[in-house]
GUKE-190110 format. One record per residue: chain; x, y, z of N, C-alpha, C in turn. Coordinates in steps of 0.2 Angstrom, whole numbers, plus 2048, in hexadecimal, padded with zeros to 3 digits. Each point is the difference from the previous one (the first is absolute). Layout:
! GUKE-190110
A/X/Y/Z/X/Y/Z/X/Y/Z
...
***
This chain:
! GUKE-190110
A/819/7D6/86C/805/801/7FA/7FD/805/7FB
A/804/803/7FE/7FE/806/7FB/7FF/7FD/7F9
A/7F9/802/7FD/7FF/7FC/7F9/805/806/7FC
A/801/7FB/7F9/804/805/7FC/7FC/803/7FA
A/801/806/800/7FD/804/7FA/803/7FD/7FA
A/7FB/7FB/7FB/802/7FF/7FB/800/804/7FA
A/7FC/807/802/801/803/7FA/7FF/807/802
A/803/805/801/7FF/807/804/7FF/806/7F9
A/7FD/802/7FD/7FE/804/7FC/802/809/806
A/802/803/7FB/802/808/806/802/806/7FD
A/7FB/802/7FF/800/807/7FC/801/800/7FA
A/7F9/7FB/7FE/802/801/7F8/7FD/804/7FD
A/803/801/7FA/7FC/806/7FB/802/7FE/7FB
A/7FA/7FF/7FB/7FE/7FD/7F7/7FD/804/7FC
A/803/805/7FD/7FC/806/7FB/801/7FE/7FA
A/7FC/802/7FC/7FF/7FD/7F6/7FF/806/7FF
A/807/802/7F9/801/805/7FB/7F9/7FF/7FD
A/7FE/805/800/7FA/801/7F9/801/807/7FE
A/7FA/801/7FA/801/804/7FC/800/807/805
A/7FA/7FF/805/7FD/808/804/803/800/807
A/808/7FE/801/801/7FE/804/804/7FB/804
A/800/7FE/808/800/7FA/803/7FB/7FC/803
A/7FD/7FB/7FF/7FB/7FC/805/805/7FE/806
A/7FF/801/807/801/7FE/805/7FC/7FC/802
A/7FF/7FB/7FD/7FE/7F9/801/802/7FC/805
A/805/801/806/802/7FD/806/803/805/803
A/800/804/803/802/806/806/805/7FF/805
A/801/7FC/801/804/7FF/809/7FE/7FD/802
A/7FE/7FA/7FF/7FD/7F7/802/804/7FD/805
A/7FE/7FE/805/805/7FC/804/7FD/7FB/805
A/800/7FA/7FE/7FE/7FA/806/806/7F9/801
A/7FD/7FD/803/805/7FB/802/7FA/7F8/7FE
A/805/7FB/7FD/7FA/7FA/800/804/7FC/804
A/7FF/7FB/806/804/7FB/802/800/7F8/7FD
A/805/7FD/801/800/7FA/7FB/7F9/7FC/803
A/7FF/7FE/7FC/7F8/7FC/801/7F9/803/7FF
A/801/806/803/7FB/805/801/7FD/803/7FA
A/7F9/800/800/7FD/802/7F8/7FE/80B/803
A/7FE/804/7FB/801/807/801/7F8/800/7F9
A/7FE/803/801/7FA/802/7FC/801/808/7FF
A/800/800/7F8/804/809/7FE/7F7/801/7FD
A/7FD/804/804/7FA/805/7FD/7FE/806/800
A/7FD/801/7FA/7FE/809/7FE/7FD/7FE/7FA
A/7FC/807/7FD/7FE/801/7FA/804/7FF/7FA
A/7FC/7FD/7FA/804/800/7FA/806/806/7FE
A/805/800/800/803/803/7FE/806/803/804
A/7FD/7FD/807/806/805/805/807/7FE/800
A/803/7FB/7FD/805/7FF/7FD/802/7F8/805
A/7FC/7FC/801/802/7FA/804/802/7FB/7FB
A/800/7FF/7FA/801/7FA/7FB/807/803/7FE
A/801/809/7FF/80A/800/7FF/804/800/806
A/7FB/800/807/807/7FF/804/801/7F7/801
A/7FD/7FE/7FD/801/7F7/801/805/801/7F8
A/7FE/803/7FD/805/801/7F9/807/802/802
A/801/806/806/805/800/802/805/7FB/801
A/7FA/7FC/804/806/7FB/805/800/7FD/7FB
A/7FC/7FD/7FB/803/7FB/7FD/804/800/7F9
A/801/807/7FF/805/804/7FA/7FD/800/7FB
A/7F9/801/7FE/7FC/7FE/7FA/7FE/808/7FD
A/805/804/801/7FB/806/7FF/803/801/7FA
A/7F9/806/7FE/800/801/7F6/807/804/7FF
A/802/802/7FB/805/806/7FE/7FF/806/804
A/7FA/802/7FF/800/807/802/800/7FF/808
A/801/7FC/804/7FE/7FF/808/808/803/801
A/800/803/805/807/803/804/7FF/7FF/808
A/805/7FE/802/7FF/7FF/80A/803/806/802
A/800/802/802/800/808/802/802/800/805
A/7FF/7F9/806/806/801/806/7FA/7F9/803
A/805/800/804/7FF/7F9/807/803/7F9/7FD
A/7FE/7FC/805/806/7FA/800/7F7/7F9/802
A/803/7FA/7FF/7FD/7FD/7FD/805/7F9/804
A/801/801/809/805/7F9/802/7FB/7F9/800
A/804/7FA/7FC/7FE/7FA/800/805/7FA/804
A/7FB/7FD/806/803/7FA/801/80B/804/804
A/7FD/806/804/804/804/803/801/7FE/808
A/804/7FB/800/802/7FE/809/7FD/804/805
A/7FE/800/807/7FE/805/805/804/804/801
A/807/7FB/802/804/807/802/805/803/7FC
A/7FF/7FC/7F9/802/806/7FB/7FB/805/800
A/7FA/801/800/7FB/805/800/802/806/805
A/800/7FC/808/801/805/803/808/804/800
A/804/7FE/7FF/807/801/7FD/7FE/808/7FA
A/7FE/7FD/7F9/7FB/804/7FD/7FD/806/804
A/7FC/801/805/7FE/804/800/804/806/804
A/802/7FC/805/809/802/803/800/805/7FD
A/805/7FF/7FA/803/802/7FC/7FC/806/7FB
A/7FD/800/800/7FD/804/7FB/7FE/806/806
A/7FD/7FE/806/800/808/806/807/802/7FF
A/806/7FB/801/807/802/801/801/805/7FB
A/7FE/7FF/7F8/802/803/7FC/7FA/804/7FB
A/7FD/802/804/7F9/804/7FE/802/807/7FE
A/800/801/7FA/802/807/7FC/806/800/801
A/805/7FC/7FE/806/7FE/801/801/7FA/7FC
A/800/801/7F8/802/7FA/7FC/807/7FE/800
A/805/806/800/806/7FF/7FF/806/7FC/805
A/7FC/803/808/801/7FD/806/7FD/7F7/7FD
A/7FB/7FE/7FE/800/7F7/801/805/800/7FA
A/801/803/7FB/804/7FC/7F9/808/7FF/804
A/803/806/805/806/800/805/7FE/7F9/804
A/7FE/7FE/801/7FC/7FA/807/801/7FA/7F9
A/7FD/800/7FC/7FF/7FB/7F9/807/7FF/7FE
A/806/805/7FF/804/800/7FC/808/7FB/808
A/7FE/803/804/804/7FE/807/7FE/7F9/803
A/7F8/7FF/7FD/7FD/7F9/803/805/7FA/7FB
A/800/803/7F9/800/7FC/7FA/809/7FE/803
A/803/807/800/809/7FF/800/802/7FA/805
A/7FD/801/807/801/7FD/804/7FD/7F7/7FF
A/7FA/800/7FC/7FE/7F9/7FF/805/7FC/7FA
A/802/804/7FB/806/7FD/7FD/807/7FF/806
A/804/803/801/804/7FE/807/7FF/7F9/801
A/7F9/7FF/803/7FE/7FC/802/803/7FA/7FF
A/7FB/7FF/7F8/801/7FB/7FC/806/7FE/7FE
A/804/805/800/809/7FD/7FE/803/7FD/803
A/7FC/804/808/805/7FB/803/7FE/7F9/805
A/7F9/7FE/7FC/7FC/7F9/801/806/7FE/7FB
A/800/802/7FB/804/7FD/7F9/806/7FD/803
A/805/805/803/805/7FE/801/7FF/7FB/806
A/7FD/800/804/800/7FD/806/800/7F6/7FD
A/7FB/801/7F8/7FF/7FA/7FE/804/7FD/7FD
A/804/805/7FD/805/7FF/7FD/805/7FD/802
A/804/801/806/803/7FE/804/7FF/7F9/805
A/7F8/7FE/7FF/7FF/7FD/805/7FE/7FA/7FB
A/7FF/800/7F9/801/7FC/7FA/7F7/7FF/800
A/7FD/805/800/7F9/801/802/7FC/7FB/806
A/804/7FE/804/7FE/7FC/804/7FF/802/807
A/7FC/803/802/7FF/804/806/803/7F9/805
A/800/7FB/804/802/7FE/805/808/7FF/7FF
A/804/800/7FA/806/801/801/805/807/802
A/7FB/804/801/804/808/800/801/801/809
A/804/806/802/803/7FF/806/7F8/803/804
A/802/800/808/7F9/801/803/800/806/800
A/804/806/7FD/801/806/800/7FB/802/7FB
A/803/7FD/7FA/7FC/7FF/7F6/7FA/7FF/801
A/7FD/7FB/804/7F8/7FB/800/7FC/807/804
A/803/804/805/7FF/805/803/7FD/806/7FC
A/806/801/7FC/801/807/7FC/7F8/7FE/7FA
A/802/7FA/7FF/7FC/7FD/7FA/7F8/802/800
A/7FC/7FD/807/7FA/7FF/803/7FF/808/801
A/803/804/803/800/806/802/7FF/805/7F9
A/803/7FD/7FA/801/804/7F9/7F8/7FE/7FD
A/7FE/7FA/801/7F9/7FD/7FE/7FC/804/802
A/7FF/801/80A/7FB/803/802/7FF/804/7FE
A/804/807/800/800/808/7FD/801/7FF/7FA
A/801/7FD/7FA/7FE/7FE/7F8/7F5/802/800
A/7FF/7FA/805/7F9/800/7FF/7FB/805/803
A/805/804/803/7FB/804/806/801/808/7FA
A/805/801/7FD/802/806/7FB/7FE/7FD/7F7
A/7FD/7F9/802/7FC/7FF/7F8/7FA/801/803
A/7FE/801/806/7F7/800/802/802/809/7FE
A/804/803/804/7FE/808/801/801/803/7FA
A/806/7FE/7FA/7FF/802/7FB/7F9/801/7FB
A/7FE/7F7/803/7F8/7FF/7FA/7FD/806/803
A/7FE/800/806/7FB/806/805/803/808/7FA
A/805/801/801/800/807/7FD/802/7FF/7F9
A/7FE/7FE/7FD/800/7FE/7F9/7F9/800/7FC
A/7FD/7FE/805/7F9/7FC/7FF/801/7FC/7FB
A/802/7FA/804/803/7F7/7FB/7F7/801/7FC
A/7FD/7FD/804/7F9/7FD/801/7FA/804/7FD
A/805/807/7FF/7F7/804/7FB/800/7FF/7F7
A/7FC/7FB/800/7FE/800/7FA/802/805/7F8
A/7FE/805/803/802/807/7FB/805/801/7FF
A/804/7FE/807/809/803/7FE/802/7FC/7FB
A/7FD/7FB/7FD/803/7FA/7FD/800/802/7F8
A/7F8/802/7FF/7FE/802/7F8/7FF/806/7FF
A/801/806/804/7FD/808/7FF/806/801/7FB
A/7FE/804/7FC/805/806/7FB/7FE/807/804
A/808/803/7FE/800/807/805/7F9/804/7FA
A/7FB/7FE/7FD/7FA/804/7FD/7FC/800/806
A/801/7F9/804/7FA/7FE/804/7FB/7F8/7FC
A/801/7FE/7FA/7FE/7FD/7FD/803/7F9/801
A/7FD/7FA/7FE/802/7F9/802/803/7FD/7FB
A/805/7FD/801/805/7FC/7FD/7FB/7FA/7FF
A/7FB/801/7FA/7FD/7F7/7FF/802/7FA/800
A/807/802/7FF/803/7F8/7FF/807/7FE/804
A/7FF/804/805/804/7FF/805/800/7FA/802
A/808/7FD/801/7FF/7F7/800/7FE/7FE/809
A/803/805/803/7FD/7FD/808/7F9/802/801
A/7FD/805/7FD/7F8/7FF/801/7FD/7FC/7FF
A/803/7FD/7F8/7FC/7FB/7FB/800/7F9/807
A/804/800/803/803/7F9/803/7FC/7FF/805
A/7FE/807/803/7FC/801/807/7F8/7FF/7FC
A/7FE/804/7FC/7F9/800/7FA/7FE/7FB/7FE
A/7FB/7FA/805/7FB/7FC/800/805/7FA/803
A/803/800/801/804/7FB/806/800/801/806
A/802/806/801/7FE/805/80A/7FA/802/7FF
A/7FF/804/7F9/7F9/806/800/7FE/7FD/7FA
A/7F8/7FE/801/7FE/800/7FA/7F6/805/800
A/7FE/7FE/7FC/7F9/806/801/7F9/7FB/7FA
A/7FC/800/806/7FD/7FF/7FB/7FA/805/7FD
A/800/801/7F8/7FF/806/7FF/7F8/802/7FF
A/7FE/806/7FF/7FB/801/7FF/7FD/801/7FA
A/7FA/7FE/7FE/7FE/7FD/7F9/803/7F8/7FE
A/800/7FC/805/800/7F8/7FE/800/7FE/7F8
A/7FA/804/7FC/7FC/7FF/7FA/806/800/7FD
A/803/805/800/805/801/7FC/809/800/800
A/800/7FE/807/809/7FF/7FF/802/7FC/7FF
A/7FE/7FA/7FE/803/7FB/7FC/801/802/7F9
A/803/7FC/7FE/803/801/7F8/7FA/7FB/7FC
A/7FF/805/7FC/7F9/7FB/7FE/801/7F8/7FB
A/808/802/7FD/803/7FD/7FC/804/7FA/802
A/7FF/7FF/807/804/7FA/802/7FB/7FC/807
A/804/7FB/800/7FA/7FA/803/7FF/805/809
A/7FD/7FF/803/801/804/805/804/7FA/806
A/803/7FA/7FF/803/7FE/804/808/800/7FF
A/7FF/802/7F9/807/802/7FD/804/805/802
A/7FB/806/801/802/807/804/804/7FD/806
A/7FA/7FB/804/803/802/806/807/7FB/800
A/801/7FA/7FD/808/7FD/7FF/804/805/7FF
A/7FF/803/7FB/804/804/7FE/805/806/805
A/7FA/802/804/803/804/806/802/7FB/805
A/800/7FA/803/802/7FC/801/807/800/7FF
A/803/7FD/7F9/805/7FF/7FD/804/805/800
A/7FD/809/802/805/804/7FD/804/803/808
A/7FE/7FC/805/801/804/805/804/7F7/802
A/7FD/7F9/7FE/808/7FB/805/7FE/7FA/7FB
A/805/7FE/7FE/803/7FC/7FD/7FD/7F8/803
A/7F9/7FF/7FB/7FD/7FA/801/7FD/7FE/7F7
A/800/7F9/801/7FF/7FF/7F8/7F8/7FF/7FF
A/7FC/800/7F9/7FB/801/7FE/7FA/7FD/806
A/803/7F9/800/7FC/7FB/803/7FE/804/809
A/805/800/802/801/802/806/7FC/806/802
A/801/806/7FA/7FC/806/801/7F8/7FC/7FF
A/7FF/7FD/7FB/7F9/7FE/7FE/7FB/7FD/806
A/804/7FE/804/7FF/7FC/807/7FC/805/806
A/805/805/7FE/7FF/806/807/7FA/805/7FC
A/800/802/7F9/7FB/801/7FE/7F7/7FF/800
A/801/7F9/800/7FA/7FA/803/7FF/801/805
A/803/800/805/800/800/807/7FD/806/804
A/803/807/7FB/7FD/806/801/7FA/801/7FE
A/7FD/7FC/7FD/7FC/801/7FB/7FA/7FC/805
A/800/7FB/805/7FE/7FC/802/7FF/803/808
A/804/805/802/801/802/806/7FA/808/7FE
A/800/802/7FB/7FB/806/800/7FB/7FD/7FE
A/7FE/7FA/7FE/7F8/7FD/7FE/800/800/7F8
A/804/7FE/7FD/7FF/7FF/7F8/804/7FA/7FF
A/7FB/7FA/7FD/801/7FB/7FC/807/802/7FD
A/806/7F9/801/807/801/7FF/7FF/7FF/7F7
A/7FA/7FA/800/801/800/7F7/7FF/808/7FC
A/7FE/807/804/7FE/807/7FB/806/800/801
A/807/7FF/800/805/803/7FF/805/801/7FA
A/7F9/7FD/7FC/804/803/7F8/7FB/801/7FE
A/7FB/806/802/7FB/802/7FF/803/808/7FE
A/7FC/803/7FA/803/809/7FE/7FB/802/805
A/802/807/802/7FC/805/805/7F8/800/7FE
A/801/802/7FB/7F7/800/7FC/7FB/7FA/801
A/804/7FC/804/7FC/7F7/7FF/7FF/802/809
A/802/805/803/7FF/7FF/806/7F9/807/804
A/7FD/7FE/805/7FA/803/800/804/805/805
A/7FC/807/802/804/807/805/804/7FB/805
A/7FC/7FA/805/801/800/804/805/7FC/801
A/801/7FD/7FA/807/7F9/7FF/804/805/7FE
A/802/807/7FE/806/802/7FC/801/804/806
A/7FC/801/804/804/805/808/801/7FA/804
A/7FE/7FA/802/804/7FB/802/805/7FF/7FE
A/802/802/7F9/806/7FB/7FA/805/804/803
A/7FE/807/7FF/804/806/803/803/7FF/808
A/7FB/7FD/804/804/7FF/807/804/7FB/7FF
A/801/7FB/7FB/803/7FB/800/807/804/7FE
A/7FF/803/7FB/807/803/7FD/804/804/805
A/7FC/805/802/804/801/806/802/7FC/807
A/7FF/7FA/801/802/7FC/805/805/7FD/7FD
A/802/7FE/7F9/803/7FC/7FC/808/800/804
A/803/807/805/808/7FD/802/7FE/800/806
A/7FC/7FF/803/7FE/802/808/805/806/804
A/7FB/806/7FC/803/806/802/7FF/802/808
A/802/806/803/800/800/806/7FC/805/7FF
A/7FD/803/7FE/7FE/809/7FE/7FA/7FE/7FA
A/7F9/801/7FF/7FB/7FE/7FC/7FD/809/800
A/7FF/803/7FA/7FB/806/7FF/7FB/7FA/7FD
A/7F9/802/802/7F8/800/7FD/7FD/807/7FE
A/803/801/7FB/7FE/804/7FE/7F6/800/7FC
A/7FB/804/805/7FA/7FE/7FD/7FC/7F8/7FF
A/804/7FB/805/7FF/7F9/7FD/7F7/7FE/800
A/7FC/803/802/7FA/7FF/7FE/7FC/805/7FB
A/802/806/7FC/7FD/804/7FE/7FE/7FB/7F9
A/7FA/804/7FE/7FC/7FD/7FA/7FF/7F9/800
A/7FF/7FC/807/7FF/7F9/801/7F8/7FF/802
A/7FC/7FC/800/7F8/800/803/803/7FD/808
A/7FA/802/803/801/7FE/807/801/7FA/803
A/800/7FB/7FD/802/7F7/801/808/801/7FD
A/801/802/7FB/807/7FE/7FD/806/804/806
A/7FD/809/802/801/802/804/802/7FF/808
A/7FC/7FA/800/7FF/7FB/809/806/7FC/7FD
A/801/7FC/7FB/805/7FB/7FF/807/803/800
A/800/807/7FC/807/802/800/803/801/809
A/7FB/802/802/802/803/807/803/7FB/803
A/7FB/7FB/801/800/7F8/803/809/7FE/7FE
A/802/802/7F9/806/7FD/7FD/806/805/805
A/7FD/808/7FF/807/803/805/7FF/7FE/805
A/7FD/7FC/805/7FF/7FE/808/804/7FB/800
A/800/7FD/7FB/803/7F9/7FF/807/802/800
A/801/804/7FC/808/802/800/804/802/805
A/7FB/805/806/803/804/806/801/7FB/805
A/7FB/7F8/7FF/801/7FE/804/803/7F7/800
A/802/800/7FA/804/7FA/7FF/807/803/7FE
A/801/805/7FC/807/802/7FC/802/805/805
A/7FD/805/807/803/804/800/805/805/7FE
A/7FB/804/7F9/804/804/7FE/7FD/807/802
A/804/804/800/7FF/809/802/7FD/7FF/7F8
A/7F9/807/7FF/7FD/7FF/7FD/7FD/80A/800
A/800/803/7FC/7FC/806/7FE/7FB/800/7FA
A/7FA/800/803/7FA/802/7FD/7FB/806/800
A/803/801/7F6/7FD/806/7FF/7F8/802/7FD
A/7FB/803/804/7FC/7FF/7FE/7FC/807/802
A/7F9/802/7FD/7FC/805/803/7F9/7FD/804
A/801/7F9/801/7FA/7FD/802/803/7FF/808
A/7FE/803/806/802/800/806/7FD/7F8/804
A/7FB/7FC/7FC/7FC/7FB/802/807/7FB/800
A/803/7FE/7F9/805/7FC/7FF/804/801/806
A/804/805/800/807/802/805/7FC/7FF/807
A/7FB/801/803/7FD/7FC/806/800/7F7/801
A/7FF/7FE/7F9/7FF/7FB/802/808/7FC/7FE
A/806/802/7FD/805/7FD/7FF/806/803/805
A/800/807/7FF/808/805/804/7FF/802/809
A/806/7FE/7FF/802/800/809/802/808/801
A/801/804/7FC/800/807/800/7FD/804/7F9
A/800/807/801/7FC/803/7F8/803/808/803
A/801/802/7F9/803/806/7FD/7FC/803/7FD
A/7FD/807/801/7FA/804/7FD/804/804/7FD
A/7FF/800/7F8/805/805/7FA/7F9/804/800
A/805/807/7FF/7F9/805/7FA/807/803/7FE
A/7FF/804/7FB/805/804/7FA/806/7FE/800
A/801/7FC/802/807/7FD/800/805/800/809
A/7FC/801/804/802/7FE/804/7FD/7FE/807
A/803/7FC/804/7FC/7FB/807/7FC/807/802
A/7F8/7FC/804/7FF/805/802/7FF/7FE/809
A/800/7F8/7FF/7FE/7FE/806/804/7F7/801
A/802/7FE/803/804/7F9/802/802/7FC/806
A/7FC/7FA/800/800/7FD/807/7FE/7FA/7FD
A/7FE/7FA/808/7FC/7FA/7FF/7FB/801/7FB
A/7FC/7FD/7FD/7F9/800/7FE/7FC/802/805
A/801/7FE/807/7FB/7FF/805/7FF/807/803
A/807/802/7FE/802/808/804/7FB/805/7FD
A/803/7FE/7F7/7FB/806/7F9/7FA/800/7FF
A/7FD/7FA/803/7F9/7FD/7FE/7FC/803/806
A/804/7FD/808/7FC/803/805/7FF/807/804
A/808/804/800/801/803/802/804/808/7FB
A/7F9/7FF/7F9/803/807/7FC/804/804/803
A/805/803/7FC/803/806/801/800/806/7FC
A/800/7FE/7F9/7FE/804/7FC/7FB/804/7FC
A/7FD/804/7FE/7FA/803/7FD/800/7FD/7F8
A/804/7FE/7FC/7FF/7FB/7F9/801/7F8/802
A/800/7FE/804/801/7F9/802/7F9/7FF/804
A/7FC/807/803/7FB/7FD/805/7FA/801/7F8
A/802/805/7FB/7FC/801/7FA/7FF/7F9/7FB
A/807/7FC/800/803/7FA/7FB/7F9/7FA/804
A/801/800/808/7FD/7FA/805/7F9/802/7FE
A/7FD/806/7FD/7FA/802/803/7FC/800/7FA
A/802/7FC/7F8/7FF/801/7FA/7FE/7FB/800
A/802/7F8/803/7FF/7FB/7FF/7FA/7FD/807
A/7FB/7FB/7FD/7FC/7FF/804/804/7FC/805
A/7FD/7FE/803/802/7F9/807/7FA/7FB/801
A/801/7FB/7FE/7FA/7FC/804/7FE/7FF/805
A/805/802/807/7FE/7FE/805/7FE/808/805
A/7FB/7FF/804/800/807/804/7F9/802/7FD
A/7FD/806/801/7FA/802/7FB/802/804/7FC
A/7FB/801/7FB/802/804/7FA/800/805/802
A/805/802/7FB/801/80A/7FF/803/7FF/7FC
A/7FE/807/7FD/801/803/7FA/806/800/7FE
A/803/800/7F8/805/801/7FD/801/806/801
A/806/803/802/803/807/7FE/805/7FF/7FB
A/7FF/805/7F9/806/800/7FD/805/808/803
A/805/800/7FF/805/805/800/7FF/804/7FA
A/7FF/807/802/7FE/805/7FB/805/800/7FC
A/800/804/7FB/805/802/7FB/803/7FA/7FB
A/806/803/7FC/804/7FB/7FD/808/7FF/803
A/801/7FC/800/808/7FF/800/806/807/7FD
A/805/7FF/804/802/80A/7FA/804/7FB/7FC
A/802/806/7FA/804/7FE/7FB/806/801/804
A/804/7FA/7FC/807/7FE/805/805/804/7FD
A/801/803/7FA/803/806/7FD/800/806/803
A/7FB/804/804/800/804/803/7FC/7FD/807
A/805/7FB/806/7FA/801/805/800/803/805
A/7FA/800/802/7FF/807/806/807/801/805
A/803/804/802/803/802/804/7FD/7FD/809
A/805/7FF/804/7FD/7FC/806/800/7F9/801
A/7F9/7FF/803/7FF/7FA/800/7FC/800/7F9
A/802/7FA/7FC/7FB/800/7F9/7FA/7FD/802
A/7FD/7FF/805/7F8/7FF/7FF/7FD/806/805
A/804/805/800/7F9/804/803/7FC/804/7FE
A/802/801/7FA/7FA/803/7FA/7F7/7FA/802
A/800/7FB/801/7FB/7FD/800/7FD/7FC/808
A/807/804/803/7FC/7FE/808/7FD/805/803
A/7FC/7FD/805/7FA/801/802/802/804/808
A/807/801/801/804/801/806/806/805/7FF
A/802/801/7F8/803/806/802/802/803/801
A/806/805/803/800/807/804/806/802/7FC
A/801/807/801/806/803/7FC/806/7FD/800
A/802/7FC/805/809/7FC/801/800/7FC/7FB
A/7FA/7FC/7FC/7FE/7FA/7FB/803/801/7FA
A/7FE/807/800/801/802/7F9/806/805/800
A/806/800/801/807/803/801/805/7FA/801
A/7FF/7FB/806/808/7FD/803/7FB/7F8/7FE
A/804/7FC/800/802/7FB/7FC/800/7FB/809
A/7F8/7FD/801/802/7FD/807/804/7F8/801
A/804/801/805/804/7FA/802/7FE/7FD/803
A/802/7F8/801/7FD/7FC/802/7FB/800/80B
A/7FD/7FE/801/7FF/7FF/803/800/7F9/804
A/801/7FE/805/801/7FA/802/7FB/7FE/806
A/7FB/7FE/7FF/7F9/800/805/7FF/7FA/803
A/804/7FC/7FE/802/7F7/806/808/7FD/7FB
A/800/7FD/802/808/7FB/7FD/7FB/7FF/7FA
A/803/803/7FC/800/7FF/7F7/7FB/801/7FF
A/7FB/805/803/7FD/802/7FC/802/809/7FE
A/7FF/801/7FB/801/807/7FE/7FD/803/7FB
A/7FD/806/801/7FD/804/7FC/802/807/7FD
A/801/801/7FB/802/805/7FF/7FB/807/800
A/7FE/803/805/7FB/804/800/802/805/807
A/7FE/805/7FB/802/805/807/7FD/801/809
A/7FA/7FE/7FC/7FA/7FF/808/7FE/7F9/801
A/805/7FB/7FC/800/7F8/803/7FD/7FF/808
A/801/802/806/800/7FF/805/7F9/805/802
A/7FE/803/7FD/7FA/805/800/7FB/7FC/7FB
A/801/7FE/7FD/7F9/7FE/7FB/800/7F7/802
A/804/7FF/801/7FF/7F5/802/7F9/801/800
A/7FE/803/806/7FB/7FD/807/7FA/802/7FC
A/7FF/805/7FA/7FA/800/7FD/801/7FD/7F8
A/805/7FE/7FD/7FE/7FC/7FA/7FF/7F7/7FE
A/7FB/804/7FC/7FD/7F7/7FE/805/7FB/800
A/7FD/7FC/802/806/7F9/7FE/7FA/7F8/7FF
A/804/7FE/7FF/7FC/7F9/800/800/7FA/807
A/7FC/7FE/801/801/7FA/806/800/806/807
A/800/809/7FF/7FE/803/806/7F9/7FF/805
***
């Protein structure tokens, strides 16, 4: 059986107005996480991995614009494949699916009128109507639900974006279907623990409170499930009228995984959840994400630049630089079988305990400014591989085993000589 893509991210793009321009902060991003399944987003400071988790989860500042791509949540299989159907059928041809949209819609009203009358008639009692009616009836159901599946498909029911974008490209923050899906379906825990609590309330209050705003349970009830979370990350339930400043780094990134488990989401972002932690508080957090992928089963994206973490937690990993994928597969695929020249650089920065020592190589150069970035592929100013196609045309993916992919023009030419780890 086919697992379902619970969260399909595809061609996104997330630029920020500034004064000297646009930052292209997210370029054309596209991966797939499946339900249960955790995904490790890494690259260097800056390459825009914390605003595409911003994306999905509508958090972005004023000056952030979406610039294109779609963002599908908890989208049936074969509504997707329907979707993709559809969008070859009508590929540089908008007005052709709005003709298809407007004839899908006419014909699904039809429909339902004459479900109405048939009910009408039958004093809404389906077994008293003739065998003709009970006929007509079942028949008007089936093509009802098979022309509400293909409308959603060429609609895009399921992408996020359609739901909050303004025609600027900017987010409707207070979009009431986001808000309902925002930390009930998707929640995030964020980075800098220290500081995203409110300092001025209890910290178990917070979390009632987001409890209370998303279903209808009274104080007692909430305070229960509070405890409970509190008890399930490793924090005495009596700290839960404790303020954030009574609590030490390691208990307010706990408190924080607590908050975001608080409506048992399907979808978890870990944005940085071990940075600025010491290496025991750092083992406990990790210990506490194992515990979730393997009692709660929830899909789970962790954002981070420490490839050590996403080894030991994620069942796939996504290699960002300037704002877009540079490489994506299993762990075991990125780890053992490099394909790209900044992924085998990213592997080759960090020590390994096991095997014999060698040397750290850093990756020459700096990261480019995202206002102006290089034309092509944006790391080849700093690769060690090069050639004049690098630096002109923009490379597509490659696909070197089932899901694993790299984006690199000599992907299949350079495997067999770059570093990896565990080779």
């Amino acid at each position: 059986m086919t697992k379902m893509a619970l969260i399909e991210v595809q061609d996104l793009k997330v630029h920020f107005k500034i004064q000297n321009g646009w930052v292209k902060a997210v370029d054309g991003v596209s991966f797939m996480i499946d339900a249960g399944e955790t995904m490790g987003l890494v690259g260097e400071s800056g390459c825009g991995k914390t605003t595409a988790a911003y994306a999905i989860t509508q958090l972005l500042p004023p000056n952030g614009f979406v610039k294109s791509g779609f963002i599908f949540f908890k989208e049936p299989p074969r509504t997707r494949l329907l979707r993709l159907e559809y969008d070859q059928m009508f590929k540089g041809n908008p007005k052709g699916r709005e003709r298809e949209i407007a004839t899908m819609r006419a014909r699904l009203t039809k429909l339902l009128e004459e479900k109405r009358d048939i009910k009408d008639k039958t004093g809404q009692v389906k077994s008293k109507g003739t065998p003709e009616q009970i006929e007509r009836l079942d028949a008007s159901s089936a093509e009802v639900t098979e022309l509400t599946e293909r409308l959603r498909a060429l609609t895009y029911f399921y992408d996020l974006l359609a739901k909050s974008k303004l025609k600027d490209g900017r987010l409707d923050d207070f979009n009431e279907e986001i808000r309902k899906i925002r930390w009930k379906e998707i929640s995030m825990i964020f980075q800098g623990a220290m500081n995203a609590f409110n300092p001025v309330f209890r910290v178990g209050d917070q979390i009632i409170e987001a409890i209370q705003l998303h279903e209808d349970v009274d104080d007692d009830k909430a305070t229960e499930r509070a405890k409970a979370l509190f008890n399930f990350v490793g924090i005495p339930e009596d700290r839960i009228t404790n303020y954030p400043h009574e609590f030490s780094g390691g208990m307010k990134q706990r408190a924080m995984i607590a908050l975001a488990l608080a409506l048992s989401p399907k979808f978890i972002i870990a944005d940085e959840p071990t940075t600025a932690l010491d290496v025991i508080t750092q083992d406990r957090i990790l210990f506490e994400i194992r515990k979730l992928q393997e009692q709660l089963k929830m899909a789970m994206m962790i954002i981070t630049h420490d490839v050590s973490v996403v080894a030991e937690v994620s069942d796939k990993i996504a290699v960002m630089y300037a704002g877009r994928i540079m490489e994506i597969g299993k762990t075991v695929q990125v780890f053992k079988n490099t394909a790209h020249p900044y992924t085998s650089g990213l592997l080759g920065s960090f020590p390994s305990i096991e095997g014999e020592r060698r040397r750290l190589i850093s990756i020459p150069g700096f990261p480019p400014d995202l206002v102006n970035p290089p034309p092509g592929c944006p790391f080849h100013p700093r690769c060690g591989y090069a050639k004049p196609d690098c630096s002109k045309v923009v490379p597509k993916g490659i696909e070197l085993e089932p899901g694993h992919i790299s984006y690199c023009h000599y992907a299949k030419e350079l495997q067999p000589n770059l570093r990896r780890l565990g080779g």
